[in-house]
Structures are given as C-alpha cells and as structure tokens.
C-alpha positions as CSV (number, residue, x, y, z in Angstrom):
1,X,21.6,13.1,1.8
2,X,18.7,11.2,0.6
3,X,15.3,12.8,0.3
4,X,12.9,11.8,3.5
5,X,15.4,13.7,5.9
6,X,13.5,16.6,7.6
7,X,14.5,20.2,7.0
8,X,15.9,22.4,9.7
9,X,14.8,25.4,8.8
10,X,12.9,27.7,11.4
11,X,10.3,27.3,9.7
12,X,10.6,23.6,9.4
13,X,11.0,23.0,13.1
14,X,8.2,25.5,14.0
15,X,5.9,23.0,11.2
16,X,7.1,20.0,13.4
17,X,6.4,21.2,17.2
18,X,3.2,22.3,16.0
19,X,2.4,18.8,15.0
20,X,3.6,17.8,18.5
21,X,1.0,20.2,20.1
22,X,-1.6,19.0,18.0
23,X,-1.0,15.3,19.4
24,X,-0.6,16.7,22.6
25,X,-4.5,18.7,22.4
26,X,-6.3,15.6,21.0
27,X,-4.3,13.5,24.0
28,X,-6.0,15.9,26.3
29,X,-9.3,15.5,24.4
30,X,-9.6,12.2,24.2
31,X,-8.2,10.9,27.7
32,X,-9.9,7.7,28.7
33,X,-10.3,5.6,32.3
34,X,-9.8,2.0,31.8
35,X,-12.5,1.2,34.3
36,X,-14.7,4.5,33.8
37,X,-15.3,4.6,30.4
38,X,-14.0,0.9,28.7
39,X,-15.1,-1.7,31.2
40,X,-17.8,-0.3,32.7
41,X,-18.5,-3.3,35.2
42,X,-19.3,-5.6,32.0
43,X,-17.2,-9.1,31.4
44,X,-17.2,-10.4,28.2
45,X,-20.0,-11.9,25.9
46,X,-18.7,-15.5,25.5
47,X,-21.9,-16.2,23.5
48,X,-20.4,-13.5,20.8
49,X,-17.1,-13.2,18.6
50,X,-14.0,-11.3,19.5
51,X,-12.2,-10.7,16.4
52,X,-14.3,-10.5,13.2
53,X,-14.1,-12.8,10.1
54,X,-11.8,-11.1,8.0
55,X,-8.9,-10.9,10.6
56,X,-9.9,-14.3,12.3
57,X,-10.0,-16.1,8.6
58,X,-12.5,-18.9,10.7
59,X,-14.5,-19.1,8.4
60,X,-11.9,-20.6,5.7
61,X,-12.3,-23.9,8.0
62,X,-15.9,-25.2,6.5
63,X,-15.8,-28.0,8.9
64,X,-15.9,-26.0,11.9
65,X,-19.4,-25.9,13.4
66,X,-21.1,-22.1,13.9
67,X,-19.9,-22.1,18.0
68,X,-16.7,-23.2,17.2
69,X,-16.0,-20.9,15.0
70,X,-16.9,-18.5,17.6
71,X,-14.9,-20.0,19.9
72,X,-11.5,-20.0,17.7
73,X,-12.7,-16.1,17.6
74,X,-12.0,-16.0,20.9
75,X,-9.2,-18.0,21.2
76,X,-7.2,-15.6,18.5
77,X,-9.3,-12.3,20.2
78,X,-7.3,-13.2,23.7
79,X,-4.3,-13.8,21.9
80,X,-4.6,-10.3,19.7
81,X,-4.9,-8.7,22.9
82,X,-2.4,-10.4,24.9
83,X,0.0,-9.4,21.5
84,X,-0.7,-5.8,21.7
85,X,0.5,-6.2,25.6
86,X,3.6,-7.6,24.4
87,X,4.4,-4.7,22.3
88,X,3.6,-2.1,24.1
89,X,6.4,-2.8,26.8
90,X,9.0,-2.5,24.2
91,X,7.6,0.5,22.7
92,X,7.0,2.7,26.3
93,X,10.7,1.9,27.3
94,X,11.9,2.8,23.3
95,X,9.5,6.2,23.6
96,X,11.1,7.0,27.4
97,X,14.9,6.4,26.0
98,X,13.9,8.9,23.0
99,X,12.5,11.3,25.2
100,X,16.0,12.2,26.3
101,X,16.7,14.5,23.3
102,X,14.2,16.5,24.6
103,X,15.3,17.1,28.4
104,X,16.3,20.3,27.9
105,X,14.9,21.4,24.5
106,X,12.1,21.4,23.0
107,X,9.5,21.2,25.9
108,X,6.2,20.2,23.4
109,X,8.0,17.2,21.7
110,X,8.6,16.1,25.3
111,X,5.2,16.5,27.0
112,X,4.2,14.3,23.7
113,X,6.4,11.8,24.3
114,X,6.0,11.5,28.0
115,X,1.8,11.5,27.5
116,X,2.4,9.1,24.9
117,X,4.4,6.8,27.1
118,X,1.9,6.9,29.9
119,X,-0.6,5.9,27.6
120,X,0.9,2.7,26.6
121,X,1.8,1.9,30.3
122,X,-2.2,2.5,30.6
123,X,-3.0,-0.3,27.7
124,X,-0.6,-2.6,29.1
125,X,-2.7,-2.4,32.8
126,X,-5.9,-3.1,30.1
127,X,-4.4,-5.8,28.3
128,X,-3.6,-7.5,31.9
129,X,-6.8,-7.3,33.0
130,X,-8.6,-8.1,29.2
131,X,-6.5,-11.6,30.1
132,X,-7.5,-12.2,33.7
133,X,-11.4,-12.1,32.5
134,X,-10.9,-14.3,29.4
135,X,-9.0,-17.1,31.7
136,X,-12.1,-16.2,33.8
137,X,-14.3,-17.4,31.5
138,X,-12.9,-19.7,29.3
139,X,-11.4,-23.3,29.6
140,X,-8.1,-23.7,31.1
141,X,-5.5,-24.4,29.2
142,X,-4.4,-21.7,27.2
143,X,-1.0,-20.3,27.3
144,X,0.6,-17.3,26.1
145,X,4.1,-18.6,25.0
146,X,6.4,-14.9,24.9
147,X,7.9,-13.5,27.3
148,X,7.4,-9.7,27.7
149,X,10.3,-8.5,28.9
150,X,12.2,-11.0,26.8
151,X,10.8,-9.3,23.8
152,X,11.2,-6.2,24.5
153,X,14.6,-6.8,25.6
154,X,15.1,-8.9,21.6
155,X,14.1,-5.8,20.2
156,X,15.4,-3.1,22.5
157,X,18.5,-4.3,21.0
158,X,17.8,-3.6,17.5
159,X,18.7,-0.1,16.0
160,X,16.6,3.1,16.9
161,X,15.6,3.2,13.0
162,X,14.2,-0.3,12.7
163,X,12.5,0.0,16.1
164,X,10.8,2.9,15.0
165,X,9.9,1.0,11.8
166,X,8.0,-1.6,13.4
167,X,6.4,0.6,16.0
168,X,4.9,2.8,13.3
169,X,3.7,-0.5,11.7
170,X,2.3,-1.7,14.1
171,X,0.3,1.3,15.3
172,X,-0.7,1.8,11.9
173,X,-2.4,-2.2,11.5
174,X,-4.0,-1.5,14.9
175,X,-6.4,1.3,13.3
176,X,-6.7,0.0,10.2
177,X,-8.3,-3.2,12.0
178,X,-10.2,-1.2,13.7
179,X,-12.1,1.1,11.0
180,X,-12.1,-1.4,8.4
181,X,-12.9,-4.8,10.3
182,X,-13.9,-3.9,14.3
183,X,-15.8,-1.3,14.4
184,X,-17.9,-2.6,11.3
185,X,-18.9,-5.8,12.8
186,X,-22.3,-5.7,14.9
187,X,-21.3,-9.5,16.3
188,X,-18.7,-9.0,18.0
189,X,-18.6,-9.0,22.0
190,X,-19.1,-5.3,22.9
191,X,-16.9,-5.1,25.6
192,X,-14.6,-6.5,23.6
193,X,-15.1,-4.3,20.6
194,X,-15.2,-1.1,22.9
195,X,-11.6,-1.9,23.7
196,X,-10.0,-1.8,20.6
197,X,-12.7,1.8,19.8
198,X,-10.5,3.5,23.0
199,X,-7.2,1.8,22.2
200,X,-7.4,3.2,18.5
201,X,-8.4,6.9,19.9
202,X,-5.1,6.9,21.6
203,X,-2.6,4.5,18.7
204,X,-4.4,7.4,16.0
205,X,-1.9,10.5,17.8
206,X,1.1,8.1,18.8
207,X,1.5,6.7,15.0
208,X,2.1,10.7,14.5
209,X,4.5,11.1,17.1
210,X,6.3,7.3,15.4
211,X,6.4,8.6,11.9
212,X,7.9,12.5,13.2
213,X,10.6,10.4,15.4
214,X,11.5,8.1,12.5
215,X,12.5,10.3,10.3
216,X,14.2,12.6,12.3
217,X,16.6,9.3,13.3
218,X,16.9,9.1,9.8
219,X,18.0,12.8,9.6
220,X,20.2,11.9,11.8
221,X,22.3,8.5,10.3
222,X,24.7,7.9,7.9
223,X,24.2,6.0,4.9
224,X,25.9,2.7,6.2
225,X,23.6,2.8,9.6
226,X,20.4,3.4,7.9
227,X,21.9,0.4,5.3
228,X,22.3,-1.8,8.9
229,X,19.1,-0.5,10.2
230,X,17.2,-2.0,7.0
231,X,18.8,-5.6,8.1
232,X,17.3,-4.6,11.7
233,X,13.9,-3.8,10.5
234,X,14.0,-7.3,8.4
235,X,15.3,-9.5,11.1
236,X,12.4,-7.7,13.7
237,X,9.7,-9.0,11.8
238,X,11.4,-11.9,11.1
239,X,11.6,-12.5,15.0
240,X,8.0,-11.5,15.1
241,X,6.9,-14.4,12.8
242,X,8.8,-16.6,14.8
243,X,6.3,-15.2,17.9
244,X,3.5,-16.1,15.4
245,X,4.6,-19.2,14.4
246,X,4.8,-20.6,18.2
247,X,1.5,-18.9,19.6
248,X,-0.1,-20.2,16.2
249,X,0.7,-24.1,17.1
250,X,0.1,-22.9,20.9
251,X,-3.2,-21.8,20.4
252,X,-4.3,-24.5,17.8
253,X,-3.2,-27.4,20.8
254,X,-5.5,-25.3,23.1
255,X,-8.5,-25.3,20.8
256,X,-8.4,-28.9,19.4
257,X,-8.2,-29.7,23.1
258,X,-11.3,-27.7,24.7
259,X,-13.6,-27.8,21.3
260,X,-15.2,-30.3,22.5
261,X,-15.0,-33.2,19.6
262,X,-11.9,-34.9,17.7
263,X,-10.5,-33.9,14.4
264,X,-9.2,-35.7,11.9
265,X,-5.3,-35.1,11.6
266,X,-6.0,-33.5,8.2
267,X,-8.3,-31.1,10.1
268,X,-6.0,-30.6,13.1
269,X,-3.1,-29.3,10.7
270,X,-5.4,-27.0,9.0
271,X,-6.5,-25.7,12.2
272,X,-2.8,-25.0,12.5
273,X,-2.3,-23.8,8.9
274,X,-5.1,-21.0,9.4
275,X,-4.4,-20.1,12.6
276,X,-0.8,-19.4,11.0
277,X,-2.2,-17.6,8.0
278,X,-4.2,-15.5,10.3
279,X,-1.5,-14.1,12.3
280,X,0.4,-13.1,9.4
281,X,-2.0,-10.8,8.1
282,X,-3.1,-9.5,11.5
283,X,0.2,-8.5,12.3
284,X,2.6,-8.5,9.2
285,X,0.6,-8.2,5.6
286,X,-2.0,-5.6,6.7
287,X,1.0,-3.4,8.3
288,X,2.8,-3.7,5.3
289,X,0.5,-3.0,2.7
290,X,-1.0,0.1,5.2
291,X,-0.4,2.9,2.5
292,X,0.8,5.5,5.0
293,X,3.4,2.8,5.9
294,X,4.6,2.0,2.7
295,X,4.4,5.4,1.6
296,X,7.0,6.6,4.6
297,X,9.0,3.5,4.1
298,X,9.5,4.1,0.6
299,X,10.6,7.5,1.6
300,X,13.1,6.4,3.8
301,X,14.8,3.4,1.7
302,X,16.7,2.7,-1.4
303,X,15.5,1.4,-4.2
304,X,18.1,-1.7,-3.5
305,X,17.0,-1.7,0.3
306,X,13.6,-2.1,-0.7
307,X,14.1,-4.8,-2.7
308,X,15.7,-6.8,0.2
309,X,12.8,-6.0,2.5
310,X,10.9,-7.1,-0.3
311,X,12.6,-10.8,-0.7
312,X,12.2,-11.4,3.2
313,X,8.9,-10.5,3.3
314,X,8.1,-12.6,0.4
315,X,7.2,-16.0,1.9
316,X,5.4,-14.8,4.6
317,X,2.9,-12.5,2.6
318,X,2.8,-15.4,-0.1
319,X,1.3,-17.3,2.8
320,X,-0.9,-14.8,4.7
321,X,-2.2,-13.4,1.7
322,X,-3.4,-16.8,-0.7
C-alpha cells in the first residue's frame, strides 16, 4: 500500500469528519448573494483592467498602445471567467456522483458535499451573468469556442482519481491568482475584482473537501488503477490545452478585429503567441507549481509516475514559463 492512503483508525476518521465540519462552519460563515453582496447594481469599469499584468502577460507586447493593452485585459478577463464556468459544470456533477458514498453514512461529509455543490451551481449562475454584461459592453464578436456540457461530459469520463486531480488544481490556481495577483492590483475594474474576492471565499473550503476526497479514492484503488488514473490525469490537461489553444487563436481573431488599427502579420502572430503563453500559466503552470498541489501529488504518485507527468507537462510549461 503506498504511503498517501488515509488511515482508518477511529481516530483517523474522527480527524477527517472534523475537517468536514470545519468546511461546513466557514460555508455558513461566509455565505454570499450573487446580487446582494457581489454585483451590487454596478456593471463593469470598461475604462479599467480585468485581469492584472502578471496573469494577462500584456505587457510582453511593447507595441500595444496603453488602451489596448487594457482592452486585451478584458478580452482574457471575459474569457477567465467564462473558463471558470466551464469547469464548474463538470466539477458539481463529479461532487453530486461522490456524494453517494455518503447517503447513508457519514451525514457531515455529506452536508459538505452537498453545500459545496450548490455553491458551484451558484458561480456558474455568476459566470452567466459576468458574460451577458461584458457582451453588453464590449464589441461584438467574441466567441467562447467550448461547449459546457461537452466538457464536462470529456472529462466526466475520465477516472474518479484524475478528475479529482485536476479539480484540486484547479481550485488551488484560482486562490493563488487571487492573493498574489487580484487582490494586489488597485487597477483593476472593481466589480470585476470583487468577483474573484467572493469566488475565492468559497474555492478556499472546497480545495479542502478535493484534496480529503482525493486521497480517500486513492485509499481506495489498486496499484494498476491509480497507474491508469495517472494516464487520465495527463491526457485531462492535455485536453485542457487543447481548450487553450483554440480560445487563444479565438480570442486573438476577436481583438485584432475590434482594436481598432491593423497589425503587422509579425505582430498578429505574437498577439497569438502571448495570448497562448498566457493561458498556459493561468490555467496549467501556476496549478502545477502551487506547492500544496505538488506536495499532495507527490504524495500520491510514484517516483516513475511522476516522471511521466513530468515529460507531458514539459512543452507546455517550457512555453508558458520562458
């Protein structure tokens, strides 16, 4: 048995539903209205950034002028949050199927689960209505390329182990945005900015409730399904750069088209390339190199299996990261 599975001594399981009621209390305590408390009436300030510098890497294109460099802000800000909306479908359905171990057990690791999953069906109804107010007030044009439900159904296919992977990646990136780039940054749109400050209230308790669920599927496996669920956890993010790759070209078309002045082909293509290299280390490199992340991960793999995860990841950090 390798080392990350959980005990199951009384003890042990008395240590882990107490960790359940502690995400349950700070749910209660931190319970927020979509309208009450994060919109508040306002729309967004178009004459401000959405995402800051270091996620946005505008500033890397020198021949951008100052408003269109805010404007590619946006541009990547709508898609960021149009992303999250994405992957919170597949991650309420994966958290309601999970709950099912818990129907008739242990009552606290449901009522965590089941607050958990309303909560993301409450940031996909904000992520809906973040996109009807950017179209609002931004050109036409833009398009989000995925498909929801096709997603979700991609991944949803995947193995309970690599699901869980990327889902505790992925809410891990979302607060380490927040408290090292978002929240930081006085020029951002504060609408905008407020939504990310009541998203990562909520993402802070369900990373907990990822990581405890993780490992007790990998309790739960044999050696040659956690091996497969490595190759699941690989080809998921490899499936989530292909997402990148096509919203990247996407949302490059859309800005070349509505900046308002032509670009050299040269400049066009690096549009592209940084768009590209953006979205790789919003939502791969800064996951990956999270330190609670790696530090579970490395828990939970081989020494070989690592190395594997390692090679596929390679390229892509090679590219975010230069």
């Amino acid at each position: 048995m390798h080392a990350a599975t959980q005990e199951s001594t009384p003890q042990a399981v008395r240590s882990t539903t107490q960790r359940y009621a502690t995400c349950i209390e700070a749910s209660k305590r931190i319970r927020w209205d979509i309208d009450r408390d994060v919109i508040r009436g306002r729309q967004f300030d178009f004459e401000k950034k959405f995402l800051p510098d270091g996620l946005s890497k505008v500033t890397e294109l020198t021949f951008l002028r100052p408003a269109e460099m805010r404007f590619l802000s946006q541009i990547q800000g709508r898609t960021y949050a149009n992303i999250f909306g994405l992957v919170e479908r597949y991650i309420g359905a994966k958290t309601l199927e999970i709950s099912k171990d818990y129907w008739l057990g242990d009552q606290v690791a449901l009522e965590a689960l089941v607050r958990f999953t309303d909560e993301e069906l409450k940031h996909q109804e904000m992520f809906r209505r973040l996109e009807q107010m950017a179209a609002a007030g931004m050109p036409p044009g833009y398009s989000f390329k995925p498909q929801p439900n096709e997603v979700a159904n991609a991944v949803l296919s995947k193995s309970t182990w690599g699901v869980l992977g990327l889902t505790l990646d992925i809410e891990l990136f979302t607060q380490a945005h927040y408290r090292s780039s978002i929240e930081p940054d006085a020029n951002l749109s504060e609408m905008w900015k407020d939504v990310f400050l009541f998203h990562w209230k909520e993402e802070s308790q369900h990373a907990i409730l990822d990581e405890l669920e993780w490992r007790r599927e990998h309790a739960r496996l044999t050696e040659t399904e956690r091996d497969r669920s490595v190759d699941d956890l690989i080809e998921l993010v490899a499936a989530i750069d292909g997402i990148l790759q096509m919203q990247a070209g996407a949302d490059a078309g859309y800005f070349v088209s509505r900046a308002g002045r032509s670009y050299s082909s040269a400049e066009e293509a690096a549009i592209h390339d940084v768009l590209l290299k953006a979205y790789r280390w919003q939502y791969i490199a800064t996951g990956v190199q999270e330190p609670r992340f790696a530090e579970v991960l490395k828990a939970l793999v081989t020494p070989a299996q690592m190395e594997r995860i390692g090679t596929a990841l390679a390229p892509i950090l090679a590219h975010a990261c230069r």
